[in-house]
C-alpha positions as CSV (number, residue, x, y, z in Angstrom):
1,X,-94.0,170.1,100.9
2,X,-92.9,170.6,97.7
3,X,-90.1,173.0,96.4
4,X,-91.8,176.4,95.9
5,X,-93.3,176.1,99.5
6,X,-89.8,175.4,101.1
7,X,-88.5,178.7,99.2
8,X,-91.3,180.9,99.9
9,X,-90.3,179.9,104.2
10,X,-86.8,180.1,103.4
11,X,-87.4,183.8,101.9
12,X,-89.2,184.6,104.3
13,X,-86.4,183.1,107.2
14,X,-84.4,185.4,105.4
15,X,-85.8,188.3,105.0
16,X,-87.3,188.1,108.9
17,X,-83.2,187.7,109.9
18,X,-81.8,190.6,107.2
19,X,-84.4,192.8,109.1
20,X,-83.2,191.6,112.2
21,X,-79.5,193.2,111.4
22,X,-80.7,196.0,109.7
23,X,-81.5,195.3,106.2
24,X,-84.8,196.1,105.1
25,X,-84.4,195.6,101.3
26,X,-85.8,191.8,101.1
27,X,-89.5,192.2,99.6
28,X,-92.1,189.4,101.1
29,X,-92.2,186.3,98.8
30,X,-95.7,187.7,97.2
31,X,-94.0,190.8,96.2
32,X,-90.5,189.2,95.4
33,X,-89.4,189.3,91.4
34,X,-89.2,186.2,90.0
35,X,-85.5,186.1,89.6
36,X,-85.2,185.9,93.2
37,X,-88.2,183.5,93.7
38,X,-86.1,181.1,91.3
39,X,-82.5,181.9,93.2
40,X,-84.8,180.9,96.4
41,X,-85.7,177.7,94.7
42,X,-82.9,176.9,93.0
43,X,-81.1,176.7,96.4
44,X,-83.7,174.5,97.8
45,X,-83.1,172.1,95.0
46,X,-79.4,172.0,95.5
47,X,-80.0,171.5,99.4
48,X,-82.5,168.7,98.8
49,X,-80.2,167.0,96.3
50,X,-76.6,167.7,98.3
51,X,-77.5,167.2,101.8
52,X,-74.3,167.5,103.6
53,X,-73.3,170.6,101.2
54,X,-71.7,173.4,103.5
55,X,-72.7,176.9,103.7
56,X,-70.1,177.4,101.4
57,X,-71.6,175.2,99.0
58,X,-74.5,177.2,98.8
59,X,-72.7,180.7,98.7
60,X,-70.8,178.8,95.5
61,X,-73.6,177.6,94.0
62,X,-75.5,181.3,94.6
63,X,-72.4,183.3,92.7
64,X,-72.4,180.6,89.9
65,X,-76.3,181.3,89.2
66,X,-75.7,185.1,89.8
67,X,-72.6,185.2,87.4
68,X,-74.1,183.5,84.8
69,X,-77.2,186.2,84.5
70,X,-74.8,188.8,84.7
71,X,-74.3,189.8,88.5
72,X,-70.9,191.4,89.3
73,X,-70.0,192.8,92.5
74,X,-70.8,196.3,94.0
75,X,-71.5,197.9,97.1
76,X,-74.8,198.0,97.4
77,X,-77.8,195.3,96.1
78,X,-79.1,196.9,92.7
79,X,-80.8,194.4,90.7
80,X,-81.1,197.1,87.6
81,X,-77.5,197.1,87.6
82,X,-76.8,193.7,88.7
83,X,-74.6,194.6,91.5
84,X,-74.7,192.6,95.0
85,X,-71.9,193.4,98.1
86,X,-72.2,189.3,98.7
87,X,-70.5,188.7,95.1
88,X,-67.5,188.0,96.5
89,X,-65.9,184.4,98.2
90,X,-67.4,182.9,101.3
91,X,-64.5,183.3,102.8
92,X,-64.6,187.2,102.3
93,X,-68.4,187.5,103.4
94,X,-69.1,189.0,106.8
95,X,-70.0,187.0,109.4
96,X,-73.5,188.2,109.7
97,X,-73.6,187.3,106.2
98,X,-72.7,183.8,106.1
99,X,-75.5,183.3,108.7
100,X,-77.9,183.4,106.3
101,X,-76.4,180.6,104.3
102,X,-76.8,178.8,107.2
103,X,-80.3,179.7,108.3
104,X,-81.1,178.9,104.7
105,X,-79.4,175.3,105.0
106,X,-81.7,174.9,108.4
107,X,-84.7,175.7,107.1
108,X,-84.3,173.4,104.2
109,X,-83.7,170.3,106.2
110,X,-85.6,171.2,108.9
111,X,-89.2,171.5,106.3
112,X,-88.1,168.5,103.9
């Protein structure tokens, strides 16, 4: 299977478990932008080439990508403004948040 393909079921994980705790912001993969289609992909790559890295390692890897096409924290997900809640430390993310870095982590391994 080859990268896209893992993202697009790793999106989808995700957005399937965000609705599952209330958040219904995640778009399907058809109708997702292509800035997240890439973030979803660029994970997958990291996860294929750093197979033990933590969920922590992904959260890192996620605010390096975000900070460096100008994300900055704010309380609510506006990608107009380039604001995201989950722009802060792993160690500051809610629980229910640092779930999905998992589930993301689990999907990967479990396809490739």
């Amino acid at each position: 299977m080859d990268v896209q393909s893992i993202a697009r079921v790793c999106h989808e994980a995700n957005r399937a478990y965000c609705q599952s705790i209330g958040d219904n912001s995640q778009p399907d993969w058809d109708s997702a932008p292509d800035w997240q289609k890439q973030s979803a992909e660029n994970g997958v790559r990291f996860h294929l080439e750093n197979p033990n890295a933590a969920p922590s390692h992904s959260h890192e890897e996620w605010l390096k990508e975000k900070q460096a096409a100008g994300w900055k924290y704010g309380p609510v997900k506006d990608p107009d403004e380039k604001t995201h809640p989950c722009f802060v430390p792993y160690e500051e993310l809610p629980e229910e948040q640092k779930k999905k870095d998992a589930l993301f982590i689990a999907v990967v391994h479990a396809i490739a």
